[in-house]
Structures are given as C-alpha cells and as structure tokens.
ZAMARGU-4260 file (C-alpha; in steps of 0.2 Angstrom, whole numbers, plus 5000, padded with zeros to 4 digits):
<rodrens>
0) 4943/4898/4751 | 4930/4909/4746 | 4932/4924/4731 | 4923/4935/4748 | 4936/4926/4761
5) 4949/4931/4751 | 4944/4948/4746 | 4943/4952/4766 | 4957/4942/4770 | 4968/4954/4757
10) 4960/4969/4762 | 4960/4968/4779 | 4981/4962/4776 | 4983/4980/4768 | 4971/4990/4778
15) 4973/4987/4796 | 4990/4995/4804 | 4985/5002/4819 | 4978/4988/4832 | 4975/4968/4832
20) 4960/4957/4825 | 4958/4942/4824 | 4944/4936/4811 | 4938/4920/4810 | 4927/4916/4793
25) 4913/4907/4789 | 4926/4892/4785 | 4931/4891/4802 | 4948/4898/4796 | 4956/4912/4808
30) 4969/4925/4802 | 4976/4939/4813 | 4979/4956/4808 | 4989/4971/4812 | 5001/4973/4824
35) 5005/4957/4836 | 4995/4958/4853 | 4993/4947/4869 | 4974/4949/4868 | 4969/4953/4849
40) 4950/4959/4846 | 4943/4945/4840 | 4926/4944/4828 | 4919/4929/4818 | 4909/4930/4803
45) 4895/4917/4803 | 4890/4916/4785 | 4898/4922/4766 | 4882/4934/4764 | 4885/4945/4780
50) 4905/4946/4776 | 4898/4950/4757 | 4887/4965/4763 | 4898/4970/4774 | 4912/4972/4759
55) 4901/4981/4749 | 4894/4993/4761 | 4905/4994/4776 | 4895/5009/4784 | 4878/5001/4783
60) 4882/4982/4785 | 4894/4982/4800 | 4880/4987/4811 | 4867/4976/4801 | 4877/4960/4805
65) 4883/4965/4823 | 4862/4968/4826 | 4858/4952/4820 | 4871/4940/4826 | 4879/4939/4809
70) 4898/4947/4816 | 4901/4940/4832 | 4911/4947/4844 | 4920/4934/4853 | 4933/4943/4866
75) 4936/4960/4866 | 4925/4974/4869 | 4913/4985/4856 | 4923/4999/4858 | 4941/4995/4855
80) 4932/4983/4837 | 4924/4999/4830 | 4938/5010/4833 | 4948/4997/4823 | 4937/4998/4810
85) 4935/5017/4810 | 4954/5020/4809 | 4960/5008/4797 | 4944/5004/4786 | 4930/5015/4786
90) 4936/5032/4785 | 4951/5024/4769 | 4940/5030/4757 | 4943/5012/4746 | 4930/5010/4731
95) 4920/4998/4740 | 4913/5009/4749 | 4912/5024/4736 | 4897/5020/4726 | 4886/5017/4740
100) 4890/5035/4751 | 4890/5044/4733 | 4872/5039/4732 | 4867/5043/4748 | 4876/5060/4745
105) 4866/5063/4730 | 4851/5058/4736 | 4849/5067/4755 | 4838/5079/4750 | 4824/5065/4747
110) 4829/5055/4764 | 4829/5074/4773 | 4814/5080/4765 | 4803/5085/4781 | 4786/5090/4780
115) 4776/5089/4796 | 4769/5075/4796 | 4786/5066/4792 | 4793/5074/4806 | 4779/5069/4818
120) 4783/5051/4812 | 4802/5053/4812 | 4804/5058/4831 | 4792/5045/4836 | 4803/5032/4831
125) 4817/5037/4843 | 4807/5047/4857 | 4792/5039/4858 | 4798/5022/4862 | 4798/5023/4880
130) 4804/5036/4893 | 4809/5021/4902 | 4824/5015/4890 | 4830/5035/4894 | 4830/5035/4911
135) 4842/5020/4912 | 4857/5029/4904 | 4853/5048/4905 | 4856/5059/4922 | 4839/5060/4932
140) 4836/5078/4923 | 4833/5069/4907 | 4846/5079/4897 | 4849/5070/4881 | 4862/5081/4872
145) 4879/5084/4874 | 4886/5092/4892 | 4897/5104/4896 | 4914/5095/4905 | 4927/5105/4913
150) 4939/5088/4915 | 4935/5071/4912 | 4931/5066/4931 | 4915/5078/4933 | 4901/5069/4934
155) 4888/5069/4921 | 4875/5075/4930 | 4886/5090/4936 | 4892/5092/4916 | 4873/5093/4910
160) 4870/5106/4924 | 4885/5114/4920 | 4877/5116/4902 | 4862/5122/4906 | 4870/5137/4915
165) 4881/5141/4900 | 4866/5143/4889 | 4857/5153/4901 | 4871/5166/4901 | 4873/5165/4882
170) 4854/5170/4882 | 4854/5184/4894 | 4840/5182/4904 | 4831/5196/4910 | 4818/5192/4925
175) 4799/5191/4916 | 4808/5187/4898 | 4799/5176/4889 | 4807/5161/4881 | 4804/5147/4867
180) 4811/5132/4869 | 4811/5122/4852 | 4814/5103/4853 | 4811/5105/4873 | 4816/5087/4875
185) 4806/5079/4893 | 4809/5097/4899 | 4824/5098/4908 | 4830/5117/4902 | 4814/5124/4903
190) 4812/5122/4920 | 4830/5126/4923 | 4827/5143/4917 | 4810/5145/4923 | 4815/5139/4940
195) 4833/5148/4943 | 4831/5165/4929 | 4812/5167/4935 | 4806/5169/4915 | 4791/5160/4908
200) 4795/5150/4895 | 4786/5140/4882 | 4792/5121/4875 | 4787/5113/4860 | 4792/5096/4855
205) 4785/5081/4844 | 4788/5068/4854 | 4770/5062/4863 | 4780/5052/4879 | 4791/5068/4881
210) 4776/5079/4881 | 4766/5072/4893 | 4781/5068/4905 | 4788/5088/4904 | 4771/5093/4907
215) 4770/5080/4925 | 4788/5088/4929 | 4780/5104/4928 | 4765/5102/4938 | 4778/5091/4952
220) 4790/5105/4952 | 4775/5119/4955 | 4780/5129/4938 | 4765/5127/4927 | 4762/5144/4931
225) 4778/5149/4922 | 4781/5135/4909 | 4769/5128/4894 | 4774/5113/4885 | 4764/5112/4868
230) 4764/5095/4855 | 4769/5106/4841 | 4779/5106/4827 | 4790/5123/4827 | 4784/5129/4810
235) 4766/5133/4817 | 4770/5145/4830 | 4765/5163/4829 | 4769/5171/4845 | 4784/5184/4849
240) 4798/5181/4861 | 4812/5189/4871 | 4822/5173/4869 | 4824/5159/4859 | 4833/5141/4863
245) 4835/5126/4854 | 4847/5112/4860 | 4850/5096/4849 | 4833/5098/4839 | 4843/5107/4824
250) 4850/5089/4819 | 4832/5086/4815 | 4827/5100/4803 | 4835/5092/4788 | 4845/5101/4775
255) 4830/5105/4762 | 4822/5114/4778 | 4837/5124/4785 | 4829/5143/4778 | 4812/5138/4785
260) 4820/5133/4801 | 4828/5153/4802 | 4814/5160/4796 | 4802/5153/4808 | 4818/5158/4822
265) 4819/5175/4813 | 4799/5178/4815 | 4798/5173/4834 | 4810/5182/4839 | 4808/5201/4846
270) 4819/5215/4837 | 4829/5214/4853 | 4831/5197/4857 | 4845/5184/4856 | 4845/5165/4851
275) 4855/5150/4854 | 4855/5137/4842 | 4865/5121/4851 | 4868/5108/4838 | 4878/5093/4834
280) 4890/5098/4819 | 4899/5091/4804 | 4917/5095/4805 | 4923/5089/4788 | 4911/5098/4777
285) 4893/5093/4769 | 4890/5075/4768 | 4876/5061/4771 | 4870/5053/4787 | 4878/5037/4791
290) 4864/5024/4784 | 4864/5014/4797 | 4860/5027/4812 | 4847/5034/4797 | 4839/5017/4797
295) 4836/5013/4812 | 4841/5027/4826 | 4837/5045/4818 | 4827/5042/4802 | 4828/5060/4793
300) 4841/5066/4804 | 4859/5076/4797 | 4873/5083/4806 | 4876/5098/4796 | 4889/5108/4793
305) 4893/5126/4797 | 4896/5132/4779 | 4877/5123/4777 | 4868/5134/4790 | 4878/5152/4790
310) 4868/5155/4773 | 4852/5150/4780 | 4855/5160/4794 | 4861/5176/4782 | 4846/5176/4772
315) 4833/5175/4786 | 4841/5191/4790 | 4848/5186/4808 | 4866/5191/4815 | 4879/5180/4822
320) 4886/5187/4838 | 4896/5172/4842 | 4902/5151/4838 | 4906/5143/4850 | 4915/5123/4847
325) 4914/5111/4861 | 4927/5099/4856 | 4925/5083/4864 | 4911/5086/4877 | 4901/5075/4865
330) 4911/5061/4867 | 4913/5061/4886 | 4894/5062/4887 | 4891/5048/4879 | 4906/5037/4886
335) 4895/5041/4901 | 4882/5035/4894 | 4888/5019/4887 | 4895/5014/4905 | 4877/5018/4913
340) 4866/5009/4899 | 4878/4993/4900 | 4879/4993/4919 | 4858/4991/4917 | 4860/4980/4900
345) 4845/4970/4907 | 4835/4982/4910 | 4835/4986/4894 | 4833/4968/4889 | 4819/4964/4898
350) 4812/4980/4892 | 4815/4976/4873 | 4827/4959/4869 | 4845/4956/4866 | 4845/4962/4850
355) 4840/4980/4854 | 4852/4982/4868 | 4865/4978/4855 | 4859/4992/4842 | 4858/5003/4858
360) 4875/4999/4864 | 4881/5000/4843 | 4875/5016/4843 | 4882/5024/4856 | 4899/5016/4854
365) 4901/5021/4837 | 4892/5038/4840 | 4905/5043/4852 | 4919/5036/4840 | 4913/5049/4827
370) 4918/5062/4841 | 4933/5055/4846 | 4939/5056/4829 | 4935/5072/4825 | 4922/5070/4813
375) 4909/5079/4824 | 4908/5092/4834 | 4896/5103/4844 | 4891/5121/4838 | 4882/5132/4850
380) 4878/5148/4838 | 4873/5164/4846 | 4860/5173/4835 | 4850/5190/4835 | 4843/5205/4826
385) 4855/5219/4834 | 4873/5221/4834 | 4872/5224/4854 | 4859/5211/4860 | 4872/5203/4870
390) 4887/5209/4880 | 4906/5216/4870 | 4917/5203/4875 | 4914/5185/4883 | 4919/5189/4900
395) 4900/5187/4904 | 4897/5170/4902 | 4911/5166/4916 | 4912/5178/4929 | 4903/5176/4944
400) 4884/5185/4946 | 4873/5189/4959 | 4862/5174/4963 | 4843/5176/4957 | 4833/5165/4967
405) 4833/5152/4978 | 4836/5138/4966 | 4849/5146/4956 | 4867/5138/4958 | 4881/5145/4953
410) 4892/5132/4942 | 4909/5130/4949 | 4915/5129/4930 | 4913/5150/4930 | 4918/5153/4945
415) 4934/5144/4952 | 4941/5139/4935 | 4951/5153/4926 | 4947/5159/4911 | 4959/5154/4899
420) 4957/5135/4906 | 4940/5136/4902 | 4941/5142/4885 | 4953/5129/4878 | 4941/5115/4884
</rodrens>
C-alpha cells in the first residue's frame, strides 16, 4: 500500500458518515465507506498522482481528475458522489485543504482585479463559446440565471417568466420609462419589459455571441424601435435613466471593483429612479471563488457577500429600499438544467468532446450542490436615491394589476397564490 492509499484510505475511515462509497485505488484494492448500502457510489482512482492532488487540494483536484478521466465514476450517478463529498469532506475544514483556500483568500483581489479589457476577455471565455451549447439546457427565452419557483413542479420555462415579472414590479415601470439593463444576457428581460411594460430600454453586455443574437431577437420580435443592445462594458456609459436592472452580471464585477460598480449605478440613475441588483450571494461571509469553477468556468468571477456590497452601496450614496433572499430557486433552476443538458449530452458532445460535457455536467452538479447546502443564495437588492421611489409595504409586487398591453401576462404566482405562501418561498 501506498503512503497516498493509506492516507485516503484513513481519511476517508474518519470523514465519510453520511452515505456509501466505494473507492477502488490505483492498486486495484477496493474499500467501502460509510454507512452499509445495497448500491454504494462507487469511484476508482486510476493513478497515485490524481489521488495525491486530489488530497492536497480537494476543491481544485476533484474536478481536475473527474475532467480528465483520472477519478472514474463507475456506478452511481454525479450527483449523489459530490454530495458525498461536499458533506463529509470538503466543507470539514481538515489541514489539507487549509493552506491552499488561505491563499486563495489572500490573494482574490489579484485573480478579481477587473479592468476592461480583462473583463472583455473573462466573459468570452464562458459566453462567447457558442449560443448553441445554451440553447440545449436553457428555456427557449435564453434566461441564464436563477428563476423564480412557486413549488418544485412549475416548469422552468413558467419560473424564468415568473421572474421576469417579479423584477418588473420591483422596478415600477411607468409607460415611456427608460431602462438600462447591465449584463443583458442574449436579451431575454429587455424585451420582456419592452414588450409587456411599453418602456425603451437599453442592454449592454460583453459578450460578442450574445450581442449579436439579442440584437436578431430584437429586430424578430419588431422592437428595435424600443430596445438598443450596445457591446459595452458598463463603466463607459454616460446617459441618465428612469430604471436601472442588472440580473446575474454583479458575480462578475469583482470585489476590488464593487464601489466603481455603485458609482457608475449611482450616476445613471435619475434623482427619482429605482434599481434592482439580482445577484447570486455568499451566505457564509467573505470568502474566495472555488478554483476550479475560477479556472475553467467563470475566470474573474466572486459570489459576494452582503456585508461585502451594503458598504459599496452606502458610500455611492444609494438607499436600500428593500433584500430580498430567494432560497433554493437557484437550485431548482439548475436541477432543471442538468436533467435538460444530460437528456441532450450528445449534443453537446458532438459540439465539443466528452470531456467538456463532463466539466459542463461537473459544473452544474456541484453548482447546484452549493445551493442545496446553503452556501449560496440569491440577493435581489432594491436600490434608489429617495426614501419613496417605490411603494410603503410589499403588497405591490403580488396583487393583481391592470394588464398593459397585449403581451403582458399576468403570473399566476401573484395572483392565485396568497400572500403569506409566497413570501416563505
């Protein structure tokens, strides 16, 4: 036996109480752990350097080896292995895995540093590699960002409608306001609002694919006349509007960047206007970005946490009117997501190769995982300049209102549900 075999083998003997796995190491020996099962998760490690790296850095390694064919899984689905290995090994805190997240606390204001021309490249890495890949697991709007699910058997397209309708309401749209949206995506809430509140509204995003394919919807649906999508990075905008949206762009800012971020929000936005910032939070406080989804999914990116942005917010002299925490929507989203990218697996394959659908699939698994267990959550913070830019009480944002236009729907998450059902979701 190996000094690495037997390291695992005693650590994974103390560590794993909740679940079964069965490991077999790179000496063809197989040991089961945890508690006795029928049908045990079972992995096998193909070589003494992967179950090394894997000790060492846990975080990183896990996802490295399962990418590149070095942890195989052998019966049992992703799922039920990283939920395993989230519950009993990464989140125990052992010195193994200490020195390498100390460092990558200490040093996130290098890996987050931002400048344009960073950010540019950043967001090409994730958005820029093929509208394709994204229409095989998203809903046929595009959203790509957490929904809004009033029980677990709505459908995700009905939950990503659902949210669009709870952010218009949290912006109070007026007819003819004029609206920024900043990380606009492939354009899916801009011409939601445009379409069902009749306001003009203005999308900027970085990402070349989703530019030019929210400028085709645009000129499909006939609303160019009321919807701009500029190739822009946020900081270089000089206009004025009466509303200001931002919906999973925020995780992209980086922590160094966070009073530029308000700032810019702070100097768009008119004396009376109102804001929603939808981000993806940190729930545990300040930490670092899990290396491997920095290395090879968001590079730059950071979930913050809330004691992170309220002083950025505070000094760019903006008022928060309201927090909102959508526990759990995250995680529904993307289970939906996972069952619709592995039901199209070869797609996907034939677009890239096995190994990409198996980061893909890694990623989603354990980025749902991360909701699950509480370690994220989404924020959706209402910001402004006046005290009274936005109704007393909440009782706006599920009552039902008149209808607006033809297009407009009223969500049945409003307007059947009561109240108090709503608000503990």
């Amino acid at each position: 036996m190996s000094l690495w075999s037997a390291i695992a083998r005693s650590r994974l003997d103390r560590s794993i109480r909740k679940g079964c796995l069965e490991v077999t190491f790179p000496n063809g020996a197989t040991s089961l752990f945890g508690s006795y099962c029928i049908s045990p998760i079972r992995i096998a490690i193909k070589s003494e350097a992967w179950l090394r790296r894997i000790l060492l850095d846990p975080e990183l390694q896990l996802g490295e080896a399962y990418m590149e064919g070095g942890l195989v899984l052998e019966a049992g689905d992703l799922y039920d292995l990283l939920d395993i290995f989230w519950t009993n090994i990464l989140s125990d805190g052992r010195p193994s895995a200490s020195l390498p997240a100390f460092l990558r606390k200490t040093f996130r204001a290098i890996a987050q540093f931002n400048p344009r021309a960073r950010a540019a490249r950043n967001v090409a890495h994730h958005y820029d590699i093929g509208n394709d890949l994204y229409r095989i697991f998203l809903d046929e709007d595009m959203q790509y960002s957490c929904a809004y699910f009033p029980d677990r058997e709505t459908s995700l397209a009905d939950a990503q409608r659902f949210k669009k309708e709870h952010i218009a309401r949290k912006l109070c749209l007026k007819p003819g306001d004029t609206v920024l949206d900043i990380g606009c995506g492939w354009g899916g809430l801009a011409l939601h609002l445009a379409g069902r509140e009749n306001v003009r509204v203005h999308g900027v995003t970085l990402s070349c694919e989703q530019h030019c394919l929210a400028r085709e919807r645009a000129d499909d649906m006939g609303l160019s006349d009321r919807v701009e999508f500029g190739l822009q990075d946020y900081r270089n905008l000089t206009r004025h509007y009466d509303r200001i949206v931002s919906v999973g762009m925020f995780e992209h800012v980086g922590v160094p960047h966070y009073r530029e971020y308000f700032d810019q929000v702070a100097a768009c936005l008119k004396d009376n206007g109102t804001a929603l910032i939808h981000t993806i939070g940190r729930t545990p406080g300040p930490g670092a970005t899990n290396p491997w989804i920095a290395r090879h999914i968001f590079p730059g990116g950071y979930i913050p946490a809330l004691s992170e942005i309220l002083p950025a917010i505070e000094k760019a002299g903006l008022m928060v009117l309201d927090v909102e925490i959508l526990r759990l929507h995250y995680a529904e989203t993307l289970k939906a997501w996972r069952s619709r990218f592995r039901a199209r697996a070869d797609e996907a394959e034939a677009l890239y190769d096995e190994r990409f659908v198996r980061m893909w699939d890694y990623y989603l698994v354990c980025s749902e995982l991360s909701f699950r267990h509480g370690v994220h959550n989404v924020f959706q913070l209402q910001l402004a300049k006046r005290q009274d830019a936005v109704p007393l009480t909440r009782d706006y944002l599920y009552r039902p209102e008149p209808t607006r236009g033809p297009l407009r729907q009223v969500s049945p998450v409003h307007d059947e549900r009561p109240l108090a059902n709503v608000q503990r979701r």
